[in-house]
C-alpha positions in Angstrom: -26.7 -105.7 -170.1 -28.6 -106.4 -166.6 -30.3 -103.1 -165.7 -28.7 -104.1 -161.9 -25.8 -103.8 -160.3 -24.2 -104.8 -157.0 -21.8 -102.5 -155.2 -19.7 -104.1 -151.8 -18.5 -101.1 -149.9 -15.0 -102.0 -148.9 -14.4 -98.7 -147.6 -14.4 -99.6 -143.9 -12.4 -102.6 -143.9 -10.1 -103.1 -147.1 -10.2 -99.1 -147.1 -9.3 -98.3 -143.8 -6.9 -100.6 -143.2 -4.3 -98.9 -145.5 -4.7 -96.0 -143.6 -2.2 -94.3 -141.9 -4.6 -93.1 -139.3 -6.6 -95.6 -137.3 -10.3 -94.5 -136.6 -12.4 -94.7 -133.2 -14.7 -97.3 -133.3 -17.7 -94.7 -133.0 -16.2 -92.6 -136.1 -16.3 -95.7 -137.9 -19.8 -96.7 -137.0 -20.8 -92.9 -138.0 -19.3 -93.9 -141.5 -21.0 -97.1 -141.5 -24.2 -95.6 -141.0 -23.9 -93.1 -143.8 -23.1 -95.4 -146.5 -26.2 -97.4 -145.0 -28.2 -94.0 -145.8 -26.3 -93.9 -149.1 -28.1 -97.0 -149.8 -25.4 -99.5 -149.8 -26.8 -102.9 -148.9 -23.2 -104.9 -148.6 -20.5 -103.3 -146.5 -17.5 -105.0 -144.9 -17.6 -102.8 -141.5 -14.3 -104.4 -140.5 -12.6 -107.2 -140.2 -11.5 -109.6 -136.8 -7.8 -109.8 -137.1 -5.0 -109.4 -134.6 -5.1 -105.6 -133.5 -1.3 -106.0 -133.2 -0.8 -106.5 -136.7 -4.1 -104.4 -137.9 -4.5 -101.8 -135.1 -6.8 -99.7 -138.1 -9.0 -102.6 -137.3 -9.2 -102.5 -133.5 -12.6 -102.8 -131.9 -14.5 -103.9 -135.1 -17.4 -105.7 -132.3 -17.4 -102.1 -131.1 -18.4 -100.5 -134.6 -21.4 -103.1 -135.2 -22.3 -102.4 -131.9 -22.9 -98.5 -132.3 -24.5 -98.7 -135.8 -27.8 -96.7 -136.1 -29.1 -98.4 -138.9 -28.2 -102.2 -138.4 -31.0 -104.3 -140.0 -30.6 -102.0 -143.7 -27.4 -103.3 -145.1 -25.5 -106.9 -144.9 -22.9 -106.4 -142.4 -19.6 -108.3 -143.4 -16.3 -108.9 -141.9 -13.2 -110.5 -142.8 -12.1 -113.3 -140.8 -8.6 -115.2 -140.9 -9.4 -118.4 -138.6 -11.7 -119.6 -136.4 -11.4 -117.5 -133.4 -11.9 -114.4 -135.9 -15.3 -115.9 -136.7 -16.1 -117.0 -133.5 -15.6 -113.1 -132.8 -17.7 -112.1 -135.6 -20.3 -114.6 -135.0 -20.8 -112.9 -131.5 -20.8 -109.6 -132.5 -24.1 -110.1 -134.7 -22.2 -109.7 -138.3 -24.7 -111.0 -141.4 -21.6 -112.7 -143.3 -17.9 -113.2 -143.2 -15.1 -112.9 -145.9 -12.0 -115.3 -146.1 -9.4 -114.6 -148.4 -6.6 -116.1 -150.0 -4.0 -115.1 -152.4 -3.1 -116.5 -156.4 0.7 -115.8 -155.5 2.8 -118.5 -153.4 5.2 -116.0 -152.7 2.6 -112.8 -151.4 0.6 -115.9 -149.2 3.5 -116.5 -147.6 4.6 -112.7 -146.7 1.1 -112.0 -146.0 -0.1 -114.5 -144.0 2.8 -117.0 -144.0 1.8 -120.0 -145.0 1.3 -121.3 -148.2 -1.4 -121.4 -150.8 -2.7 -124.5 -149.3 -2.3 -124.2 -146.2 -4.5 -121.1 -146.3 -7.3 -123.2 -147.8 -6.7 -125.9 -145.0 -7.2 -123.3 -142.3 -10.6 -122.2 -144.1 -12.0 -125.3 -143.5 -12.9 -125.1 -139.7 -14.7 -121.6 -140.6 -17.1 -123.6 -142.8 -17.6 -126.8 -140.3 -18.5 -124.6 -137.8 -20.8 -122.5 -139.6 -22.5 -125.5 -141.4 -24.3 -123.4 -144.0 -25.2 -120.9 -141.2 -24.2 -117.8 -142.4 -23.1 -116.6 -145.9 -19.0 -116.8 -146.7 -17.8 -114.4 -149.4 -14.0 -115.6 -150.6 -11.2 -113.5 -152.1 -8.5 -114.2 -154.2 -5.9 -111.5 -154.2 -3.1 -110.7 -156.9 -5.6 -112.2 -159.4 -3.6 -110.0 -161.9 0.2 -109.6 -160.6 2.1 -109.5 -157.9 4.8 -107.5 -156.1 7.1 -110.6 -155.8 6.2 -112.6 -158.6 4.9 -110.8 -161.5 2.3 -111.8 -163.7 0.2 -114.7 -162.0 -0.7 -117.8 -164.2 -4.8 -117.6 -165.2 -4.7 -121.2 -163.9 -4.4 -120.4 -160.6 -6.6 -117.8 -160.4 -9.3 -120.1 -162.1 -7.5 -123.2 -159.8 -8.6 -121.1 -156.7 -11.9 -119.8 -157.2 -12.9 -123.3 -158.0 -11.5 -123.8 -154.6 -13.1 -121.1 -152.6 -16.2 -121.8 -154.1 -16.3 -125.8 -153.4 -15.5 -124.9 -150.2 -18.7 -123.3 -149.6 -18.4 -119.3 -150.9 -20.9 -118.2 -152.7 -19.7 -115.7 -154.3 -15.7 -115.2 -154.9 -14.4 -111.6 -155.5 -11.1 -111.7 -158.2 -8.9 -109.0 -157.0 -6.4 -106.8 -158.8 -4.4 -105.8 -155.5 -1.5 -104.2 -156.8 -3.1 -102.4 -159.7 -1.7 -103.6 -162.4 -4.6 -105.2 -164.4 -5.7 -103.6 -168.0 -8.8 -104.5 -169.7 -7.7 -107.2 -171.6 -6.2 -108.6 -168.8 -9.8 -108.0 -167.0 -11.4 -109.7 -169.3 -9.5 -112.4 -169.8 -9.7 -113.3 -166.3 -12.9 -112.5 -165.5 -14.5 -115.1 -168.4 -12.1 -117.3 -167.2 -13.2 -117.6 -163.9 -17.2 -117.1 -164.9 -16.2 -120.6 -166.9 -15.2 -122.2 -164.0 -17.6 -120.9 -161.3 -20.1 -118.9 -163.0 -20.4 -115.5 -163.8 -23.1 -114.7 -160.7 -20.5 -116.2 -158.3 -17.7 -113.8 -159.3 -17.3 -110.1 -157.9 -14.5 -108.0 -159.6 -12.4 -106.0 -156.8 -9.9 -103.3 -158.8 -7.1 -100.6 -157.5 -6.4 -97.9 -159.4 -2.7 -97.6 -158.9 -2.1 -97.4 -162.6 -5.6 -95.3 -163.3 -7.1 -98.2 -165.5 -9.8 -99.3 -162.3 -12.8 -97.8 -164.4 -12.5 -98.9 -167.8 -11.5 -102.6 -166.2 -15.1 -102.3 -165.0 -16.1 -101.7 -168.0 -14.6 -104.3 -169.5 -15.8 -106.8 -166.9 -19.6 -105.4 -167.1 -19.2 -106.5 -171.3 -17.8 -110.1 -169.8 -21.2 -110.8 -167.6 -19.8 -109.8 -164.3 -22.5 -107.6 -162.2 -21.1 -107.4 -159.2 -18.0 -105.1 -158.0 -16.0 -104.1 -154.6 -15.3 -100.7 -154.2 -14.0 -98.3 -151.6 -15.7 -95.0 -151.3 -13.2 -91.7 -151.5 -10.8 -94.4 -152.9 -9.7 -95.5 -149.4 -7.0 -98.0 -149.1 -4.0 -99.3 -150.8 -1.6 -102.2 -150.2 1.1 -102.1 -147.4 3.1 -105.1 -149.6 3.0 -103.5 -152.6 5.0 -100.4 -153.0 2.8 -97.2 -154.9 -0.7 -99.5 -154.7 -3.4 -97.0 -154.4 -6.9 -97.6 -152.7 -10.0 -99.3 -154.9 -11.4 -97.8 -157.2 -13.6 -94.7 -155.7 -17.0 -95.9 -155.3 -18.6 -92.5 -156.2 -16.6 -92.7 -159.3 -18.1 -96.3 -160.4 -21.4 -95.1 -159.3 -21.6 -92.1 -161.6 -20.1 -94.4 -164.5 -23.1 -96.9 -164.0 -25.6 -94.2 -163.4 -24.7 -92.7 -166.5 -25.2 -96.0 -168.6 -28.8 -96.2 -167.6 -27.5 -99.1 -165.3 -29.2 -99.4 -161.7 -27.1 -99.6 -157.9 -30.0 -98.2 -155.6 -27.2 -95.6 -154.1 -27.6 -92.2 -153.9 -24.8 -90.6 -155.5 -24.7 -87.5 -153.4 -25.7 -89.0 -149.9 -22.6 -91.0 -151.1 -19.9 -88.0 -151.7 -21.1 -86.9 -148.5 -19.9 -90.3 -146.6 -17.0 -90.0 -148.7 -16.1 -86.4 -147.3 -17.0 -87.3 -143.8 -14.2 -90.3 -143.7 -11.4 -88.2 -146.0 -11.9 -84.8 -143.5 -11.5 -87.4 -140.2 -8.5 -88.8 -142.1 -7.0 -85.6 -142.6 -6.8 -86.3 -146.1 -8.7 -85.0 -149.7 -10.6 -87.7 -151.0 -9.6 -89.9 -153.9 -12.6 -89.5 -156.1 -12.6 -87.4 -158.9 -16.5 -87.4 -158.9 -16.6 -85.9 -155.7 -13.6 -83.9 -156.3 -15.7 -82.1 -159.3 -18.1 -81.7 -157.0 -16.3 -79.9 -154.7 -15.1 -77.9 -157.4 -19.1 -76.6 -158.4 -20.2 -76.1 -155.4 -17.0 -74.0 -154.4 -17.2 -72.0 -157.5 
């Protein structure tokens, strides 16, 4: 195996999103800023959606604009259209994210429109960017979804082959509903390494059904070195009843650390980020590293 591996922090965006309480903009940028000193170098600080529909997501300029530590870590926001990006563009973001889903029936309760009308509406985001700035694509319920069940591998592969000839470079396979095992994982994972490559693919898991952990293991063995994952185990799914947040990234971190595999994060600079976020949530965390933690340090 590669001695390195990449970690995107989708705490403060895919995380917080999910979240029953929605954040000031300055508590956010505080969060930011300690999985910066954690030493996370990709973080999705927010995204630049409609505040109507995503009011967890309100004021996302406002967070890149209070960051202490702007110029350490590659700041990245999810964008649906181009007046999203023309947002992000102007409040100094690094990259962007588009996403799109495997499942007809979720892209239309989700975003509604269809499968290919979502990649038709990505198009203007990479004419006007013209190579400009980097563009991470997602494909969600990779692995099942809550309408349709188990999602054909072919259109997965179909639509990372997509994402990535329409300029991403680098597409991130999601298991939203938490459902995928690790035969499942790696199935699709060397399935869509075949078709894009294995650097081009990020793995993205939730651990609804507690199998988030050994699917990254199983995805490490397939080539894949590069994983989304949401510290405290923030998050969940608002169109998927029971969906629990990613997979904790303290709990991924540990894992790899204790392979003899290399993130660059510090492990305990991260629990503490992960405690700052879950005690301004009101809520424990969702990582049973840090949990442990707790647990020693209490006793």
């Amino acid at each position: 195996m590669s001695e390195d591996i990449r970690i995107v922090e989708v705490g403060p965006r895919d995380g917080l999103q999910a979240e029953s309480v929605a954040l000031s903009a300055s508590i956010r940028a505080e969060f930011v800023d300690l999985l910066v000193k954690a030493g996370l170098k990709s973080i999705e600080v927010g995204s630049f959606v409609s505040p109507r529909h995503v009011p967890q997501m309100a004021d996302t300029a406002g967070v890149l604009a209070q960051l202490r530590r702007p110029g350490e870590a590659r700041r990245i926001a999810l964008v649906p259209n181009l007046q999203g990006l023309e947002a992000a563009i102007n409040a100094g973001v690094d990259e962007v994210a588009v996403f799109a889903s495997a499942s007809e029936t979720f892209s239309r309760r989700n975003i509604n429109c269809s499968v290919d009308e979502s990649i038709e509406r990505f198009k203007p985001i990479f004419a006007r960017l013209e190579g400009t700035m980097p563009v991470r694509g997602y494909v969600s319920c990779a692995f099942g979804c809550p309408y349709e069940g188990q999602v054909p591998v072919s259109a997965v592969t179909s639509l990372a082959r997509r994402l990535a000839e329409l300029g991403c470079y680098e597409v991130s396979v999601a298991d939203t509903i938490g459902v995928a095992t690790p035969r499942d994982t790696k199935a699709i994972a060397e399935a869509v390494a075949g078709e894009i490559g294995a650097s081009r693919v990020a793995l993205h898991f939730h651990d609804t059904r507690g199998q988030a952990l050994a699917n990254t293991y199983a995805s490490l063995e397939t080539g894949i070195r590069t994983f989304d994952c949401s510290v405290a185990g923030l998050g969940g799914c608002p169109f998927a009843a029971g969906a629990t947040g990613n997979v904790a990234t303290e709990d991924v971190v540990y894992m790899l650390h204790g392979m003899g595999l290399s993130t660059g994060i510090d492990l305990p600079a991260l629990i503490e980020a992960g405690e700052f976020v879950s005690r301004h949530l009101g809520r424990r965390t969702g990582s049973r590293v840090a949990r442990a933690e707790q647990a020693r340090v209490a006793a």
